[in-house]
ZAGU-548122 format. One record per residue (C-alpha): x, y, z; residue number from 1; residue in three letters. Coordinates in nm, 2 decimals, always signed. Example, Ala and Ser with C-alpha at 12.3 -4.5 7.8 and 13.67 -1.06 7.14 Angstrom:
2
{atom {+1.23,-0.45,+0.78},1,"ala"}
{atom {+1.37,-0.11,+0.71},2,"ser"}
This chain:
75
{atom {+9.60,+9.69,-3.79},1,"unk"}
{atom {+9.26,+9.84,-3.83},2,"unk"}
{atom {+8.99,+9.79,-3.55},3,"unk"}
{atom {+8.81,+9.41,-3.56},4,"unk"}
{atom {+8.52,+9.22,-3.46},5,"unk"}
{atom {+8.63,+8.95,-3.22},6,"unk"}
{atom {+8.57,+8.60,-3.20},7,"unk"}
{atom {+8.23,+8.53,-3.04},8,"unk"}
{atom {+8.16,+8.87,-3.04},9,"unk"}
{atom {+7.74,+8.95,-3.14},10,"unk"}
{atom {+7.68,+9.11,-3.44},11,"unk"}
{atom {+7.36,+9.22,-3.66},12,"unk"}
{atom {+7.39,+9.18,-4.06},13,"unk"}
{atom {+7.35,+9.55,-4.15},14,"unk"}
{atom {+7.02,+9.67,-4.42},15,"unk"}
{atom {+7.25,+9.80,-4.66},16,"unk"}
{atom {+7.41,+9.45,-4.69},17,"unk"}
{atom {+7.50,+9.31,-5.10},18,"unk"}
{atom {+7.19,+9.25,-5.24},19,"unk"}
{atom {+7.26,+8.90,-5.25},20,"unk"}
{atom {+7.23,+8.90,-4.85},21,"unk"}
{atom {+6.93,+9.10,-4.79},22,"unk"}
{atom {+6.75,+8.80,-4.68},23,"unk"}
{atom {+6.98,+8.85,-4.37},24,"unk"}
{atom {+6.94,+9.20,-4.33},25,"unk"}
{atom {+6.92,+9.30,-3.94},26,"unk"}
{atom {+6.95,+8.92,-3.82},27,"unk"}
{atom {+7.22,+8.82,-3.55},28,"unk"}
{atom {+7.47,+8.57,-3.49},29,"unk"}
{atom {+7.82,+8.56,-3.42},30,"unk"}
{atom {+8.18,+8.61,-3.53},31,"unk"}
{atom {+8.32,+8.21,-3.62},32,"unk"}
{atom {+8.59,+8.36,-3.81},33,"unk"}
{atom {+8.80,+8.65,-3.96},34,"unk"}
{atom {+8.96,+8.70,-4.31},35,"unk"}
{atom {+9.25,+8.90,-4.25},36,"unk"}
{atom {+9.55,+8.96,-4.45},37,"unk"}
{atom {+9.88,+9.17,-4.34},38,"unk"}
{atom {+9.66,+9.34,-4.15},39,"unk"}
{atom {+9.37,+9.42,-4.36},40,"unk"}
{atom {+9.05,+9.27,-4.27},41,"unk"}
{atom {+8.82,+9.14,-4.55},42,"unk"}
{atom {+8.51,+8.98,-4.42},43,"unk"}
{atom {+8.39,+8.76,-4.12},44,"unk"}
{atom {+8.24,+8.38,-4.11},45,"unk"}
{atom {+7.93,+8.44,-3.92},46,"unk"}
{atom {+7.69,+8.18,-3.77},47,"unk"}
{atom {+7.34,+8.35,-3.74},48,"unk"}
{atom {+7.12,+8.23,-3.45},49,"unk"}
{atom {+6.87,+8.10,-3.75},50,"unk"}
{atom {+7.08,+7.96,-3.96},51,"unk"}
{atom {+7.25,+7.61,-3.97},52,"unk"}
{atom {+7.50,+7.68,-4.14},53,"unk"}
{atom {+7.82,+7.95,-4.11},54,"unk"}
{atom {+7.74,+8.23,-4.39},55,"unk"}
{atom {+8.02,+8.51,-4.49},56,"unk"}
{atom {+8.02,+8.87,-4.49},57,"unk"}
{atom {+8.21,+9.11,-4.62},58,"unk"}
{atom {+8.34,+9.34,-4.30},59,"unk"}
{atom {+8.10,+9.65,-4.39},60,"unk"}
{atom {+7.81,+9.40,-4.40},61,"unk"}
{atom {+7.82,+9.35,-4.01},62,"unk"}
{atom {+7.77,+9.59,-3.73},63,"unk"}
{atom {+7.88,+9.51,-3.37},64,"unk"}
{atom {+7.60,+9.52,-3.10},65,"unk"}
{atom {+7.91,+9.51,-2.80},66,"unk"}
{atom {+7.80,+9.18,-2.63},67,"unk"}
{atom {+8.04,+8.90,-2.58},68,"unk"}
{atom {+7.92,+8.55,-2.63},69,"unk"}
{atom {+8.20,+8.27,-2.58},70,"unk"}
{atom {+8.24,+7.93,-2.77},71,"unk"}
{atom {+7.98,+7.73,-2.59},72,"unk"}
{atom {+7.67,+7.96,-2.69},73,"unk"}
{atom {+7.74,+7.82,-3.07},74,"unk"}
{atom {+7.80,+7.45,-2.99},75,"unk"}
């Protein structure tokens, strides 16, 4: 299994994001979810700290900043 953002985990939305994201470029939020599949992660479900809603990223669209939030910082 290749290494993984955990749940809750803090990331930042990295400046060379799809064009289609740059509007998120170096924000921060954290990891809701993980699309995996035998083993092979695809993207993450991340709720930004500015942002209502949960948005996805592909997995080389986010970049961990190694703090650890838990479930109650989101809800």
């Amino acid at each position: 299994m290749e290494n993984r953002i955990g749940f809750y985990q803090e990331v930042k939305i990295s400046p060379d994001c799809k064009e289609k994201n740059k509007k998120y470029a170096d924000k921060r939020g954290g990891v809701m979810g993980i699309s995996e599949e035998d083993g092979i992660i695809y993207g993450y479900s991340i709720k930004l700290y500015d942002e209502e809603y949960l948005l996805s990223f592909d997995k080389d669209e986010v970049i961990p900043t190694g703090k650890q939030l838990i479930q109650d910082d989101f809800y």
